[in-house]
C-alpha positions as CSV (number, residue, x, y, z in Angstrom):
1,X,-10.7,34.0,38.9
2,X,-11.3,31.2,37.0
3,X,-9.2,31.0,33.5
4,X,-10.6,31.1,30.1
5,X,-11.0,27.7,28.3
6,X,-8.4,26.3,26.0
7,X,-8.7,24.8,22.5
8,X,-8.3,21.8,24.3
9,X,-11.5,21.7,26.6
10,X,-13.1,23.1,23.8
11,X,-12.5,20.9,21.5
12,X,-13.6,17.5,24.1
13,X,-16.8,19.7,24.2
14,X,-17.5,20.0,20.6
15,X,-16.6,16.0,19.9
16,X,-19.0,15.4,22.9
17,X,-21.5,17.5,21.5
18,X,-21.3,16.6,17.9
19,X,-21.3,12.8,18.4
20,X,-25.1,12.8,18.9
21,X,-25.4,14.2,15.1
22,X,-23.4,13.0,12.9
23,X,-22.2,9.0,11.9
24,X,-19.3,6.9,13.7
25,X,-17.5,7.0,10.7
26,X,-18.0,10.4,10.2
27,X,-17.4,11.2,14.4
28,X,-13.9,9.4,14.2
29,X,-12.9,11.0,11.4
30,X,-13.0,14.7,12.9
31,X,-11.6,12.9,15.8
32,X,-8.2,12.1,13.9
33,X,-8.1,15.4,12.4
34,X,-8.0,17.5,16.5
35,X,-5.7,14.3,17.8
36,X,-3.3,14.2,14.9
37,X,-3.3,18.2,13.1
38,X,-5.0,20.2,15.6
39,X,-4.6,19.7,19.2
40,X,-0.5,19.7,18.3
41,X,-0.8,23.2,17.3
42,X,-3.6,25.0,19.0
43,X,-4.2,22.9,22.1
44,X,-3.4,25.9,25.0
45,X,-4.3,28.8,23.0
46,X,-7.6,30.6,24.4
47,X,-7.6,33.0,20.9
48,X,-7.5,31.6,17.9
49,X,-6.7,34.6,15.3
50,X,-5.5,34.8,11.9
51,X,-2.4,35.0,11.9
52,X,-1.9,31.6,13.8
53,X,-4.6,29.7,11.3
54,X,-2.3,30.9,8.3
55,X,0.8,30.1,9.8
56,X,-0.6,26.7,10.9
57,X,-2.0,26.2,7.1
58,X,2.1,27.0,5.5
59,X,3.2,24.8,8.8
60,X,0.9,21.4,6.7
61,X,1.9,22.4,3.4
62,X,5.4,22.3,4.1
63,X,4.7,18.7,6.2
64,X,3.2,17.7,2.4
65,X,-0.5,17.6,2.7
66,X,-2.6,18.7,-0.4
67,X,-4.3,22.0,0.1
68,X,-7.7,19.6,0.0
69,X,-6.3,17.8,3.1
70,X,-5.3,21.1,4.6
71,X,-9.2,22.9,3.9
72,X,-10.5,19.8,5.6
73,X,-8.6,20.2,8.6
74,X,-9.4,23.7,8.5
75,X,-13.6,23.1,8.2
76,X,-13.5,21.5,11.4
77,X,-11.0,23.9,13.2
78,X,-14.0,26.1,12.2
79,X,-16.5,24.1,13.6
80,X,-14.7,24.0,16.8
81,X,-14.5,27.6,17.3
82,X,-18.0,28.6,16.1
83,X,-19.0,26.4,18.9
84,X,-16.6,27.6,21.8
85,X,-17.7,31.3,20.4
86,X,-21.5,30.4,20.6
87,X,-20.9,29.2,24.3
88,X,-18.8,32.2,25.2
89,X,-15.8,30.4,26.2
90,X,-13.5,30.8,23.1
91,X,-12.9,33.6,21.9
92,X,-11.9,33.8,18.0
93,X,-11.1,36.5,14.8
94,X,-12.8,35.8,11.5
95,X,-9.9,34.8,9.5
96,X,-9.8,34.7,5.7
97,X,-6.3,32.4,5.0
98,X,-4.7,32.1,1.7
99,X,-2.8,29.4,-0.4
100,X,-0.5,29.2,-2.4
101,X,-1.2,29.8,-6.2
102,X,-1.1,26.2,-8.1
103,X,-1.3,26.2,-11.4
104,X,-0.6,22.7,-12.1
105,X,-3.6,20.6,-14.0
106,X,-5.0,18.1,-12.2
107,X,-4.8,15.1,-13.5
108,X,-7.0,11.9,-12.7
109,X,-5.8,8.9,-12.3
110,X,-7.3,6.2,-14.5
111,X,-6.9,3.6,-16.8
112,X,-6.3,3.8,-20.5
113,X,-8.8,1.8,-22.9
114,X,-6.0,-0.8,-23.5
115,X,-5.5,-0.7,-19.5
116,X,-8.9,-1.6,-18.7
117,X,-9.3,-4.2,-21.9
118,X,-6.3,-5.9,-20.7
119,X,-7.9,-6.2,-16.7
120,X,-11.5,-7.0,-18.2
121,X,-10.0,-10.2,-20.2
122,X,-7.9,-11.1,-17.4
123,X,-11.1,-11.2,-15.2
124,X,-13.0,-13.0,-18.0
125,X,-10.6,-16.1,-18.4
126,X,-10.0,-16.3,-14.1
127,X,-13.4,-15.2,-12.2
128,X,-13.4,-15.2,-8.5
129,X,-15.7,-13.0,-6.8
130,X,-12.8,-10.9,-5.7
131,X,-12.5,-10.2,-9.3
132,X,-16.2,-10.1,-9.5
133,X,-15.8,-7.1,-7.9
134,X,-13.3,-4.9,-9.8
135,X,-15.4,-5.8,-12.9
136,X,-18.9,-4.5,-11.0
137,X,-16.3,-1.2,-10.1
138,X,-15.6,-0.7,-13.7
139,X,-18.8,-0.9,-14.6
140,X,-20.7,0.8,-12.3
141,X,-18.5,3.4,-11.0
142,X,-19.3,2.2,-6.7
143,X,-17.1,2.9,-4.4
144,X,-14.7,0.7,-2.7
145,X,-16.5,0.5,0.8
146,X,-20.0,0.2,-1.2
147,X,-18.7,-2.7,-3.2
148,X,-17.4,-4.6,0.0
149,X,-20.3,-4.1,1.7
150,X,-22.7,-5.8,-1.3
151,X,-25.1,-8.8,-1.3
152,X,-26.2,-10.6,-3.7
153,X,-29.7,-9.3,-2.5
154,X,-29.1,-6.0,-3.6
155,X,-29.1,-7.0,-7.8
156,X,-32.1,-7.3,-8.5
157,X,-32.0,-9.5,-12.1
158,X,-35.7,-8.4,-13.4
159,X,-35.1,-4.9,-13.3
160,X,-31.2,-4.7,-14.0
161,X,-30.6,-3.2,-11.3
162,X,-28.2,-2.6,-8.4
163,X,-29.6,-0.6,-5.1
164,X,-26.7,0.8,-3.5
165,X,-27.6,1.2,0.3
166,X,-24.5,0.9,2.5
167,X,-20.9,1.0,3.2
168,X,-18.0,-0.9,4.9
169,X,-14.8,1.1,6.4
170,X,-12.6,1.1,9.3
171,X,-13.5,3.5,11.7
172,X,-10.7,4.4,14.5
173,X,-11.3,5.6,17.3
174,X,-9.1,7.0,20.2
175,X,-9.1,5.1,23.2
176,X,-6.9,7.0,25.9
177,X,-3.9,7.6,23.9
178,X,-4.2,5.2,21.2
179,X,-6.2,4.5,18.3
180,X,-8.4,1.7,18.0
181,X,-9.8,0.6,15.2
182,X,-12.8,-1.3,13.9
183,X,-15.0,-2.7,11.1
184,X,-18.4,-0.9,10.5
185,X,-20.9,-1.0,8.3
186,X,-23.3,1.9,7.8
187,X,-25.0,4.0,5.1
188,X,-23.0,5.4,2.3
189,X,-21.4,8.7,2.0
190,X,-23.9,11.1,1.4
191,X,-27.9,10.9,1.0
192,X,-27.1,10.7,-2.7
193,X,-25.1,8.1,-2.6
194,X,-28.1,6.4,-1.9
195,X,-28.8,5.1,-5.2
196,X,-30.0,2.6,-8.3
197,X,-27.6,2.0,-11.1
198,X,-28.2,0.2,-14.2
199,X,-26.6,-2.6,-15.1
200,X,-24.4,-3.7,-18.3
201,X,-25.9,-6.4,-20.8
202,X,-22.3,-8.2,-20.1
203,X,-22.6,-7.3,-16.0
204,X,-26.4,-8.6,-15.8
205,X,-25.1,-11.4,-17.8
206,X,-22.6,-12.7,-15.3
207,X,-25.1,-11.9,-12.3
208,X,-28.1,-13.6,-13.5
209,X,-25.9,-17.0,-13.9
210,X,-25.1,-16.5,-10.5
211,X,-28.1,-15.6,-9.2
212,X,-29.9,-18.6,-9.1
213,X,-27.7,-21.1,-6.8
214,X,-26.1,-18.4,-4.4
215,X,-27.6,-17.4,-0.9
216,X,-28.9,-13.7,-1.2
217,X,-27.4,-12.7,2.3
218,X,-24.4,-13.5,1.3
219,X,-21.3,-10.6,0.8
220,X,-20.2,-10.9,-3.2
221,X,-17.0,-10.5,-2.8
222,X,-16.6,-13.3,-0.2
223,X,-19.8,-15.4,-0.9
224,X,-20.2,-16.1,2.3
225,X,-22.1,-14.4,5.6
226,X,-18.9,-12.4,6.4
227,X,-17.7,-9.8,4.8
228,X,-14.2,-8.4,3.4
229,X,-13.1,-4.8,4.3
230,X,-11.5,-2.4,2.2
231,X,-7.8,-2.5,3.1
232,X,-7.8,-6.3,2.3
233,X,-9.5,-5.7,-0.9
234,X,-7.2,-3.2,-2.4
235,X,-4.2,-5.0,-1.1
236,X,-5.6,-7.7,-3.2
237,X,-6.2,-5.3,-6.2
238,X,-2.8,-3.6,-5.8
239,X,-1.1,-7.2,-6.2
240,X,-3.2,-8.1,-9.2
241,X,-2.3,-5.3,-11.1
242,X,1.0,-5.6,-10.2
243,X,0.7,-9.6,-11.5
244,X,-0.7,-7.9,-14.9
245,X,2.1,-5.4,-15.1
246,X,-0.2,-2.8,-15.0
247,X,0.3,0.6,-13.4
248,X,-0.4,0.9,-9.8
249,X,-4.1,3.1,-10.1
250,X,-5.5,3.2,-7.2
251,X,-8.7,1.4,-6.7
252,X,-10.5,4.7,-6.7
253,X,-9.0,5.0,-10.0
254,X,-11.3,2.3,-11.8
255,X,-14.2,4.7,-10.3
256,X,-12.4,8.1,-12.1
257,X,-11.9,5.3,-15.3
258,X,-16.0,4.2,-15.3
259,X,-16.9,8.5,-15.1
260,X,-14.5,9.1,-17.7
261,X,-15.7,6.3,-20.1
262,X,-18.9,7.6,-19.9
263,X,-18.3,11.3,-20.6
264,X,-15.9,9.4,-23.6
265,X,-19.1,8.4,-24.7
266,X,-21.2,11.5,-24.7
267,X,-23.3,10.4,-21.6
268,X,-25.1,13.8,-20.2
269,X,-23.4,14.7,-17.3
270,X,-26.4,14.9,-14.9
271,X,-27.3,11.2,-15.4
272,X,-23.2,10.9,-14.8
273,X,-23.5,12.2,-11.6
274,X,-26.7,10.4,-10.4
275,X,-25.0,7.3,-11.3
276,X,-21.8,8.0,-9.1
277,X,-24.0,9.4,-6.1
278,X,-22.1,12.8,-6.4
279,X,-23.9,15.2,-3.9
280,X,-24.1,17.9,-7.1
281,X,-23.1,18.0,-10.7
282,X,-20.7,20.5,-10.0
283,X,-18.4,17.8,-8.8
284,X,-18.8,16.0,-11.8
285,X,-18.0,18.7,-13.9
286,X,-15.3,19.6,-11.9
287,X,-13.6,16.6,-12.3
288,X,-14.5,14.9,-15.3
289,X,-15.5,17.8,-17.7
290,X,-12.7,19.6,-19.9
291,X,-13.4,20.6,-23.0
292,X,-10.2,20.1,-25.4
293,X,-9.7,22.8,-28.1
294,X,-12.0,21.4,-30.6
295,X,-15.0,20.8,-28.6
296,X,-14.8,24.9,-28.1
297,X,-14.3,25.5,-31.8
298,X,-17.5,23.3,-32.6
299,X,-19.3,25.1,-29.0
300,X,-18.3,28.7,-31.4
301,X,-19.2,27.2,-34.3
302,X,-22.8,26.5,-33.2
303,X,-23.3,28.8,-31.1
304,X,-22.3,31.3,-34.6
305,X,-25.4,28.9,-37.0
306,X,-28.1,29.6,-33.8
307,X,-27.5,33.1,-34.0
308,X,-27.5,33.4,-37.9
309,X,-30.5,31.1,-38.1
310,X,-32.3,33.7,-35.7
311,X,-31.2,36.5,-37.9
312,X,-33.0,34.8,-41.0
């Protein structure tokens, strides 16, 4: 008799099967998660149950991944075995898995108005299209990967606006035992992420002075036909910011700063969201959106003048 399946050989499955729907970036991505996190722990089980998903969830914790990390890892676990349990050769328990309570805030990690004066001025009195492209960051919100993959084509000067269509990252993939890794560039995160965003008077300044004498195919951040990746470019940010005594925010962190300037400023929080290509406002909200004690007192407050107003 032939035996059941193991995580294992359902897992090659799956990754053979889900390649044909999903992006390279997106493919090697799941492919790190079952090489790295789940093949180590499930790989000859032929049941997957509960009990062995919670005690492979406290097994992470304790190795120091965020619960986010660990709920990633977990999706496609689930993934997996919906698809061995379609096929009939995996059998699986629904399995509800709990985490630990945390009750610490979450703070974001961005720069302070004097942070992000002090980096704009530096850029202003040293440009260098490297630099070019912190200050398009800060004032656009784009991500990393979306500002290395730029061209100069994609500013359009009449309109003041940038179209945000791809996205550079490095993609590894596993080649017998080892990872290999390579440059790729492809469309951006999500389909909202396809976007226009309006530029600054001081941004569209700088661009259209530019404009005129550089080649449109051209990268920004390299002004030339080939681009720069990510790693290089925050390398390069890390040791700027270091150079400015600064504190080390991550380069993501200038994309939390532009969002927070703008709820700072009153901006509605739906146009916030288009602008950042979140795939719903929730995430906005979610992360950029807490009411301090005050703004609750005034929300009272007017809530209390609508109602006696209707009273009248």
């Amino acid at each position: 008799m032939k035996p059941d399946p193991n995580f294992e050989q359902i897992a090659e499955l799956w990754e053979s099967d889900k390649r044909n729907f999903v992006k390279v970036s997106t493919m090697a991505a799941y492919s790190l998660i079952i090489r790295n996190h789940l093949l180590p722990f499930f790989r000859s089980m032929c049941f997957i149950d509960e009990n062995s998903v919670q005690d492979f969830v406290m097994l992470k914790l304790s190795e120091g991944l965020s619960q986010k990390s660990v709920k990633d890892i977990l999706r496609v676990l689930k993934m997996i075995v919906k698809f061995g349990a379609k096929s009939g050769n995996l059998n699986a328990a629904d399995w509800e898995i709990r985490f630990p309570k945390d009750n610490a805030p979450r703070e974001l990690p961005v720069l302070t108005l004097s942070q992000q004066r002090i980096l704009m001025e530096y850029i202003a009195n040293n440009f260098t299209f490297r630099n070019l492209g912190i200050l398009i960051c800060l004032h656009t919100g784009m991500r990393i990967g979306e500002i290395c993959a730029l061209k100069w084509s994609d500013f359009n000067t009449s309109e003041g606006l940038i179209t945000v269509s791809k996205t550079i990252g490095r993609v590894y993939r596993i080649d017998g035992d080892r990872p290999k890794s390579e440059v790729i560039i492809s469309s951006p995160k999500t389909a909202n992420s396809f976007r226009e965003i309006p530029m600054t008077k001081q941004l569209l300044r700088i661009i259209k002075s530019l404009k005129g004498f550089i080649n449109d195919d051209y990268y920004v951040l390299t002004n030339s036909l080939r681009p720069t990746e990510p790693r290089t470019y925050r390398n390069y940010y890390n040791r700027l910011l270091s150079s400015l005594s600064l504190p080390r925010v991550k380069f993501h962190g200038l994309r939390h700063s532009f969002a927070t300037r703008c709820i700072e400023s009153h901006c509605d929080y739906k146009t916030v969201s288009v602008i950042l290509g979140h795939a719903n406002i929730a995430t906005t909200l979610n992360l950029y959106v807490h009411p301090d004690l005050d703004q609750k007192k005034r929300c009272v407050a007017k809530m209390m003048r609508a109602f006696g107003k209707d009273r009248q």
